[in-house]
MOPAC internal coordinates of N, CA, C and O (Angstrom, degrees):
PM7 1SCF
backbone

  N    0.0000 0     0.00 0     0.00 0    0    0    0
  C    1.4401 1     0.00 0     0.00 0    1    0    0
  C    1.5282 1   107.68 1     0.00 0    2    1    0
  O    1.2310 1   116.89 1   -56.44 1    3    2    1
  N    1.3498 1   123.52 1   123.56 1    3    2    1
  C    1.5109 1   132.65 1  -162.88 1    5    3    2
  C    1.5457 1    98.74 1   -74.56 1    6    5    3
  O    1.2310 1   109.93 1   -31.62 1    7    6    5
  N    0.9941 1   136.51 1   148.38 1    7    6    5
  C    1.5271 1   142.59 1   179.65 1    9    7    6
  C    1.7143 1   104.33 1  -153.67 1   10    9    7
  O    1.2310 1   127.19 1   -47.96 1   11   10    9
  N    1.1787 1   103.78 1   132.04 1   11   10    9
  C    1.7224 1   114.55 1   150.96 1   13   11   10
  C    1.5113 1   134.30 1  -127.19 1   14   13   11
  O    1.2310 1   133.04 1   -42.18 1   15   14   13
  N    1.2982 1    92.41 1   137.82 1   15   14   13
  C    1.2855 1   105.99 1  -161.14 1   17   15   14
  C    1.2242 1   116.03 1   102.89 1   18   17   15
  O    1.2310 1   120.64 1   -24.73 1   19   18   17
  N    1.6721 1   116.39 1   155.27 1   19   18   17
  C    1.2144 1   129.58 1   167.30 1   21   19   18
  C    1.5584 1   114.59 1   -64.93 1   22   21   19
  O    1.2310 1   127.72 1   126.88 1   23   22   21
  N    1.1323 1   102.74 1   -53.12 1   23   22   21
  C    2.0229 1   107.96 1  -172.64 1   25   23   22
  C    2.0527 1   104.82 1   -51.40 1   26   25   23
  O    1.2310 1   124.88 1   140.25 1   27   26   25
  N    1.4193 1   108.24 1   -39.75 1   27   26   25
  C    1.0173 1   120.23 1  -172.12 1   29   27   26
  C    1.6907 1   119.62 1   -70.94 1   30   29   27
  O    1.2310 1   127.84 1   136.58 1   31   30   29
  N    1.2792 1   102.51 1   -43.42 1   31   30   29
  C    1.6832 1   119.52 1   164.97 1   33   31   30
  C    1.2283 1   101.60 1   -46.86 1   34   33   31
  O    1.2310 1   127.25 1    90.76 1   35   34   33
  N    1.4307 1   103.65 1   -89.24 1   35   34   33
  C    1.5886 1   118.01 1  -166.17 1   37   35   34
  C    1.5786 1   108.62 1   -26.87 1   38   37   35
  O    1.2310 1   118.29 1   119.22 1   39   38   37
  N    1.3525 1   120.87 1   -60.78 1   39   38   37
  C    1.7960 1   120.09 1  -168.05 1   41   39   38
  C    1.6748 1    83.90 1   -73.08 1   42   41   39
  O    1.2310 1   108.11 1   108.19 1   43   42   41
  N    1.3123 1   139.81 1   -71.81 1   43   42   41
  C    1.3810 1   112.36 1  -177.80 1   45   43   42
  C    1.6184 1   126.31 1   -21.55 1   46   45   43
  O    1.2310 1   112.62 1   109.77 1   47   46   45
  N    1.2958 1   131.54 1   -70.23 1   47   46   45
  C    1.2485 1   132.93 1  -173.64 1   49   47   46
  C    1.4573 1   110.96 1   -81.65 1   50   49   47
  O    1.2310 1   122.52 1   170.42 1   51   50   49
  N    2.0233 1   112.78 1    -9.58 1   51   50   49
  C    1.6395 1   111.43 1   154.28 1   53   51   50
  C    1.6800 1   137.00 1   -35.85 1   54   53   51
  O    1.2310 1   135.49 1   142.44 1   55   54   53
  N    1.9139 1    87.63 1   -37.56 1   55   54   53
  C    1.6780 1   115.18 1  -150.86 1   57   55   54
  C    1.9819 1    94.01 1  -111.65 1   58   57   55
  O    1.2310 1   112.77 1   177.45 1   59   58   57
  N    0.8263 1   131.25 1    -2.55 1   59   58   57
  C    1.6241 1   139.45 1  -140.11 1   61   59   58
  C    1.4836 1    81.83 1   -95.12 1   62   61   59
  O    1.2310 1   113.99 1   102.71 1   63   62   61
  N    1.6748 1   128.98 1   -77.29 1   63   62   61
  C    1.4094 1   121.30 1  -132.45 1   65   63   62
  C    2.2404 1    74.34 1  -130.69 1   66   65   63
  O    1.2310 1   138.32 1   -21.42 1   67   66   65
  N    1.8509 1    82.10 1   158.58 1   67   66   65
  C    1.9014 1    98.09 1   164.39 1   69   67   66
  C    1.6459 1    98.54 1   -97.30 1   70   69   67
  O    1.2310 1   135.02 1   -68.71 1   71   70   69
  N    1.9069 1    88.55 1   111.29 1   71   70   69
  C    0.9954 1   121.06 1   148.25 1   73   71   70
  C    2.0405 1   124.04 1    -6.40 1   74   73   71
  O    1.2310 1   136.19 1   103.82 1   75   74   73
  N    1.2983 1    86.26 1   -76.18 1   75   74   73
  C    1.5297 1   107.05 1  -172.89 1   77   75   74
  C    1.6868 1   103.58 1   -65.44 1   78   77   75
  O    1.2310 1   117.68 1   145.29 1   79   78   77
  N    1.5965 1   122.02 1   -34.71 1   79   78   77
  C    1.4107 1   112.85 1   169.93 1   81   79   78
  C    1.5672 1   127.67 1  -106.84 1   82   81   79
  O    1.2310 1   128.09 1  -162.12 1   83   82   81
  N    1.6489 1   102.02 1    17.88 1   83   82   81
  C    1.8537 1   106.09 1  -177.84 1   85   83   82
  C    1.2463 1    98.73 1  -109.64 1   86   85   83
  O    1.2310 1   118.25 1    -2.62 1   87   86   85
  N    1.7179 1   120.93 1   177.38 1   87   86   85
  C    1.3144 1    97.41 1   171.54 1   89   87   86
  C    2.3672 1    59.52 1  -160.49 1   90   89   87
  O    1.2310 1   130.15 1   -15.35 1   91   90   89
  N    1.5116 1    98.03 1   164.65 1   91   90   89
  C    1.8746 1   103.93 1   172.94 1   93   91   90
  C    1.7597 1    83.26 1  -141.22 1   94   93   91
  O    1.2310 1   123.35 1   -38.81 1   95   94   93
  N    1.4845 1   111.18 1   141.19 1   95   94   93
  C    1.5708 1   105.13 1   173.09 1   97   95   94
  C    1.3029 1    90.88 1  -145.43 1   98   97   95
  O    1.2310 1   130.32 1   -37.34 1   99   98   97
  N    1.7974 1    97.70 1   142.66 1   99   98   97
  C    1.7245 1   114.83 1   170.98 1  101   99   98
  C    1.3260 1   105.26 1   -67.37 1  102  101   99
  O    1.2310 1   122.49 1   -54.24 1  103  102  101
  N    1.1350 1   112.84 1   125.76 1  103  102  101
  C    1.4062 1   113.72 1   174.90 1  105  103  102
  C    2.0355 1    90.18 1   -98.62 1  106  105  103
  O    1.2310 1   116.22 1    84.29 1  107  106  105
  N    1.2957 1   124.79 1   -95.71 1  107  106  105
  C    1.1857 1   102.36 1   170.47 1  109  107  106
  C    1.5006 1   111.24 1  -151.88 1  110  109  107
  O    1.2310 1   127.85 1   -12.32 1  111  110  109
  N    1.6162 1   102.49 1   167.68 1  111  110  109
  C    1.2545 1   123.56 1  -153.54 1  113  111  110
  C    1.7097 1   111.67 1  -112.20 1  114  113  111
  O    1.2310 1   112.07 1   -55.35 1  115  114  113
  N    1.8815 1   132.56 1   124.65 1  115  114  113
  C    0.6195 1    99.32 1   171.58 1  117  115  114
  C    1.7986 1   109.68 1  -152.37 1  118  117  115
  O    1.2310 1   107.10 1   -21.38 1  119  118  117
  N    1.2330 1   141.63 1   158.62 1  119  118  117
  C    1.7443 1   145.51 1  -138.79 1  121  119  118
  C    1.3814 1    94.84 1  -117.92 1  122  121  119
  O    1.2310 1   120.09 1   -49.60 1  123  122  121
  N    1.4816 1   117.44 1   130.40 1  123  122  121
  C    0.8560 1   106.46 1   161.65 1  125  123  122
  C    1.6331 1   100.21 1  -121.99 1  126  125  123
  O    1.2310 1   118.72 1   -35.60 1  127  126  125
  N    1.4286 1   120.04 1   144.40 1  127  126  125
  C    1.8797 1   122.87 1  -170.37 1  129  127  126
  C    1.5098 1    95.46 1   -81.39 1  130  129  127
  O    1.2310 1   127.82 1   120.15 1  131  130  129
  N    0.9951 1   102.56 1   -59.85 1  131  130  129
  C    1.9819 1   109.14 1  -177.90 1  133  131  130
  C    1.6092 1   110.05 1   -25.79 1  134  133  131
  O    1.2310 1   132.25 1   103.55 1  135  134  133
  N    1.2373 1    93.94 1   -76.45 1  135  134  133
  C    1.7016 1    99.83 1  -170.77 1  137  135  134
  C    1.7698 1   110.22 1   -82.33 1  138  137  135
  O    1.2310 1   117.74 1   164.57 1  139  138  137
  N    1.1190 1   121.91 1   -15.43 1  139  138  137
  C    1.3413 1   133.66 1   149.12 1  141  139  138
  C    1.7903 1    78.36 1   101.50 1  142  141  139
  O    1.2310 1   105.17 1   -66.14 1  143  142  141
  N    1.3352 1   145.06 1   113.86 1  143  142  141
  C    0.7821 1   119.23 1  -166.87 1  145  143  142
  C    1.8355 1    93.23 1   170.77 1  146  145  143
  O    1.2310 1   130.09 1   -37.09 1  147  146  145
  N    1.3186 1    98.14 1   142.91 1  147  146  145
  C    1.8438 1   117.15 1  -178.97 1  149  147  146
  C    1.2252 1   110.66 1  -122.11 1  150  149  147
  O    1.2310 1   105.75 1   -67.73 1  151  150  149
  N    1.7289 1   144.04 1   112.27 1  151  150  149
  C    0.9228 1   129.50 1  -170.33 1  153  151  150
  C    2.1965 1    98.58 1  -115.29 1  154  153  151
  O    1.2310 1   125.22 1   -57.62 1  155  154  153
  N    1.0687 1   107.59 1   122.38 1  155  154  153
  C    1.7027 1    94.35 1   173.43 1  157  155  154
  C    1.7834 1    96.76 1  -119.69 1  158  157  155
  O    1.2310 1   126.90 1   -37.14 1  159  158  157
  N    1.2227 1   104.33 1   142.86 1  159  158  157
  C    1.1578 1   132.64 1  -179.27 1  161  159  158
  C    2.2412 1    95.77 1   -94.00 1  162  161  159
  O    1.2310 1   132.76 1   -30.33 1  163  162  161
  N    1.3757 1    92.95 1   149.67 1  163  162  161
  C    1.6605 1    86.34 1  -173.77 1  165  163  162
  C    1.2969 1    94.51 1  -155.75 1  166  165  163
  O    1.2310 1   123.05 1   -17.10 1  167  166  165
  N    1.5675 1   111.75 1   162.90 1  167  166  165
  C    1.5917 1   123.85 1   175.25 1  169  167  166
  C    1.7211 1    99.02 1  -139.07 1  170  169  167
  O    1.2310 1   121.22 1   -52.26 1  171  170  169
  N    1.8297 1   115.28 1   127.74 1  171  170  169
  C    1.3383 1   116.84 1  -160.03 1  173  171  170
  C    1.8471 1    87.51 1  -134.27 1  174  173  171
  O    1.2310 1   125.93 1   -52.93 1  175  174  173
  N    1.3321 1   106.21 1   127.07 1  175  174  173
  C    1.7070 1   109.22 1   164.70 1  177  175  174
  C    1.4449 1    97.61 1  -144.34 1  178  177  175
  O    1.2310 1   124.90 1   -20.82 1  179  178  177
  N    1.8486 1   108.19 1   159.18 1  179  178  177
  C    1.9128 1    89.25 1   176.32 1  181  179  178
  C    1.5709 1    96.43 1   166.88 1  182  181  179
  O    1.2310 1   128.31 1   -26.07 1  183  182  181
  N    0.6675 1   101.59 1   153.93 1  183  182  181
  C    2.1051 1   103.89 1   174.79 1  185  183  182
  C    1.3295 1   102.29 1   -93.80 1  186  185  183
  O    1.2310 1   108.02 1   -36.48 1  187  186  185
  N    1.2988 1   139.97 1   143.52 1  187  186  185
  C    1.0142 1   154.85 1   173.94 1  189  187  186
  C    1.6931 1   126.44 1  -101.83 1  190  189  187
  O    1.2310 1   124.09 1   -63.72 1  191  190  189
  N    0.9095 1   109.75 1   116.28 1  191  190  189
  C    1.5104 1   128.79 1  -146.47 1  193  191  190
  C    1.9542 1    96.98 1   -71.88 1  194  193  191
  O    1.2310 1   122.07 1  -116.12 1  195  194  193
  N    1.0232 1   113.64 1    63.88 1  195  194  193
  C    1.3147 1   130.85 1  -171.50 1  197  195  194
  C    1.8385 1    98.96 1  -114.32 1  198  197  195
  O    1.2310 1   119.23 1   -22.12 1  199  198  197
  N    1.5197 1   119.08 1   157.88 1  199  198  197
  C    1.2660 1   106.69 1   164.48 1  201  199  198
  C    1.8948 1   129.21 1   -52.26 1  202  201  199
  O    1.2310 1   136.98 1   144.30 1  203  202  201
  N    1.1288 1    84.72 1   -35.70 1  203  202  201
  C    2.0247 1    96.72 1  -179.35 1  205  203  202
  C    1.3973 1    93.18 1   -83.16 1  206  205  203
  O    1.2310 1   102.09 1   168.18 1  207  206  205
  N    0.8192 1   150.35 1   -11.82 1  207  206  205
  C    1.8652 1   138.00 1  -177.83 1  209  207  206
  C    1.4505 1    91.58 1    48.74 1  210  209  207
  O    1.2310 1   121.45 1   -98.95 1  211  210  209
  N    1.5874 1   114.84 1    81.05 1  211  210  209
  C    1.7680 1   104.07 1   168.26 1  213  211  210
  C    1.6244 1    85.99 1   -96.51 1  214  213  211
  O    1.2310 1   130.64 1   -23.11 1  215  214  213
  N    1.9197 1    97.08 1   156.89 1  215  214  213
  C    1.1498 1   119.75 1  -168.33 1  217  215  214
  C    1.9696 1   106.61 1   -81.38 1  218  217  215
  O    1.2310 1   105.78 1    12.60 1  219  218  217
  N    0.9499 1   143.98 1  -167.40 1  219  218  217
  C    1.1936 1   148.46 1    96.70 1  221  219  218
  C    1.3224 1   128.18 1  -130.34 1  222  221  219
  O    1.2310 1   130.10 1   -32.75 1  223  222  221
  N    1.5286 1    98.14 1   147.25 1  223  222  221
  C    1.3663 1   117.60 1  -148.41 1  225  223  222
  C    1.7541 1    99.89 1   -84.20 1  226  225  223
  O    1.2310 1   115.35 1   -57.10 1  227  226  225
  N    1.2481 1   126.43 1   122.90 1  227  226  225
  C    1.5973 1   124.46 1  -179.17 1  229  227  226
  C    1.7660 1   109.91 1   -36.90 1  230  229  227
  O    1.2310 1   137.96 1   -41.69 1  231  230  229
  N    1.5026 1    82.81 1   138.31 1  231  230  229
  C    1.8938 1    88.81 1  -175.63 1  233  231  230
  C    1.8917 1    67.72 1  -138.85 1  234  233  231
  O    1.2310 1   134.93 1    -9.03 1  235  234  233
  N    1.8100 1    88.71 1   170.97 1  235  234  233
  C    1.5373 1   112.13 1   177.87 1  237  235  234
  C    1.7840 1    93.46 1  -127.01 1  238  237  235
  O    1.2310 1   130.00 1   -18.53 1  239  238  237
  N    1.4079 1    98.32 1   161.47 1  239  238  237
  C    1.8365 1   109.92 1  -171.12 1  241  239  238
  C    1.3237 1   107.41 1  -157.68 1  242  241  239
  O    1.2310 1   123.37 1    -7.55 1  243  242  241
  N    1.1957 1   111.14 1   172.45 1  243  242  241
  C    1.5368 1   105.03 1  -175.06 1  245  243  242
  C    1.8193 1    92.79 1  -138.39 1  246  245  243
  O    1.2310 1   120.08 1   -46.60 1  247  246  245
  N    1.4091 1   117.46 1   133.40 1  247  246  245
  C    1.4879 1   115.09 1   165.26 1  249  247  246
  C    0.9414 1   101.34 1  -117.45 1  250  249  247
  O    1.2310 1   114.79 1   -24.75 1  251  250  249
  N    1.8781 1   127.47 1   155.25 1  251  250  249
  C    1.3392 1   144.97 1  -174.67 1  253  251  250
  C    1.5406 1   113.73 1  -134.83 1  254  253  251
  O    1.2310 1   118.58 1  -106.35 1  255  254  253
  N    1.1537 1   120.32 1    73.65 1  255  254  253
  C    1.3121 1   118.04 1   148.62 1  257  255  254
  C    1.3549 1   136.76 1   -21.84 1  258  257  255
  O    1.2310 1   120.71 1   -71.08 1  259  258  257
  N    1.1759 1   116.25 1   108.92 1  259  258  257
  C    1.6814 1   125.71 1   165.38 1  261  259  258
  C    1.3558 1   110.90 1   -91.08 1  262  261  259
  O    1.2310 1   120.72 1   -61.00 1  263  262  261
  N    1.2906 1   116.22 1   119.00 1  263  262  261
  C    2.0119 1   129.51 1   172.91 1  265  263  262
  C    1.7319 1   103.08 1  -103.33 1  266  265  263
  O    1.2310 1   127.18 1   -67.50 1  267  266  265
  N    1.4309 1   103.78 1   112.50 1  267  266  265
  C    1.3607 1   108.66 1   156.45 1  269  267  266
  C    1.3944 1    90.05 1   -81.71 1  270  269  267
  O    1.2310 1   140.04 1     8.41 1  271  270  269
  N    1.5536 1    78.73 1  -171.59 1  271  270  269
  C    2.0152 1   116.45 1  -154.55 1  273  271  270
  C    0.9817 1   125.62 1   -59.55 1  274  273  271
  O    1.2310 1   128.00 1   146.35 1  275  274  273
  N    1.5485 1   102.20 1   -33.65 1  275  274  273
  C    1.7811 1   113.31 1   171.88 1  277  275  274
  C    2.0837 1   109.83 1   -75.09 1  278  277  275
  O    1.2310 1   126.21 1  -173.67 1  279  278  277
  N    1.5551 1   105.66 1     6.33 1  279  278  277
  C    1.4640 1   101.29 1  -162.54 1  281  279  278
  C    1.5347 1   116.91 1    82.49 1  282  281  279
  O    1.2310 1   109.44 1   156.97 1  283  282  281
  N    1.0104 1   137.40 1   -23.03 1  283  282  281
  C    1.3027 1   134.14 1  -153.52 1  285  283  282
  C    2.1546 1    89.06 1   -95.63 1  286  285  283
  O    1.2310 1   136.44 1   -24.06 1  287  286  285
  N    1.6832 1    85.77 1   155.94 1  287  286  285
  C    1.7863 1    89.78 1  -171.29 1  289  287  286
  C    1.1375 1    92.38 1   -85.90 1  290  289  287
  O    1.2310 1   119.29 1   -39.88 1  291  290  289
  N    1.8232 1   118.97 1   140.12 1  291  290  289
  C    1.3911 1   116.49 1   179.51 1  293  291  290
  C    1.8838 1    92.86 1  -109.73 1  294  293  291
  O    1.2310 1   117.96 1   157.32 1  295  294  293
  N    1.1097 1   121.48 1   -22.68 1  295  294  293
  C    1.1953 1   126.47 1  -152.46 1  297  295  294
  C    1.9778 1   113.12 1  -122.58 1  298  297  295
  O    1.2310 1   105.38 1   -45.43 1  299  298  297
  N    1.0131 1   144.69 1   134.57 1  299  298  297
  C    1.3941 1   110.33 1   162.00 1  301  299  298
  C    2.1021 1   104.06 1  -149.77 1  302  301  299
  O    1.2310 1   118.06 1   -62.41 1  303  302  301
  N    1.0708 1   121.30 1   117.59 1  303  302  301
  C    1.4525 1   131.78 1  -165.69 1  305  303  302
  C    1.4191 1    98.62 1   -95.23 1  306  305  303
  O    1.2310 1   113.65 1   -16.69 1  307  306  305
  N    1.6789 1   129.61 1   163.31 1  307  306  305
  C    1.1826 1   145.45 1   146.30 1  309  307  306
  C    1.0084 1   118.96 1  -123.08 1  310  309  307
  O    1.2310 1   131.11 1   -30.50 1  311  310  309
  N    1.7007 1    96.17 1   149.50 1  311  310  309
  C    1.7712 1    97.32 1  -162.75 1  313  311  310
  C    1.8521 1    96.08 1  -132.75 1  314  313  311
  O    1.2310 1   120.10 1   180.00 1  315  314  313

């Protein structure tokens, strides 16, 4: 689901999963200067705050941040 902005994300993925049965953990994080670039590795499991409470079962992912010039992420992929 496309979102902009920070204020807008955050209450999006606020309302997404139950709290009390999800949990997302950094597994790890790492910069590369060359390609200008943030890669975090992640682990996501959690019930989803839907009428049926379907589960999902923990998967691991990798996101990669792209930083233009000012620093700020212009770009961000999953792998």
């Amino acid at each position: 689901m496309p979102v902009t902005g920070l204020r807008k994300y955050l209450s999006a993925a606020a309302h997404l999963f139950d709290h009390s049965k999800s949990a997302a953990t950094l597994l790890s994080f790492a910069t590369d200067d060359l390609e200008n670039t943030i890669t975090a590795t992640w682990a996501l499991e959690g019930v989803l705050m839907l009428p049926w409470r379907p589960r999902i079962p923990r998967y691991t992912r990798q996101t990669r941040y792209h930083l233009g010039g000012d620093g700020l992420v212009f770009h961000h992929g999953e792998h």
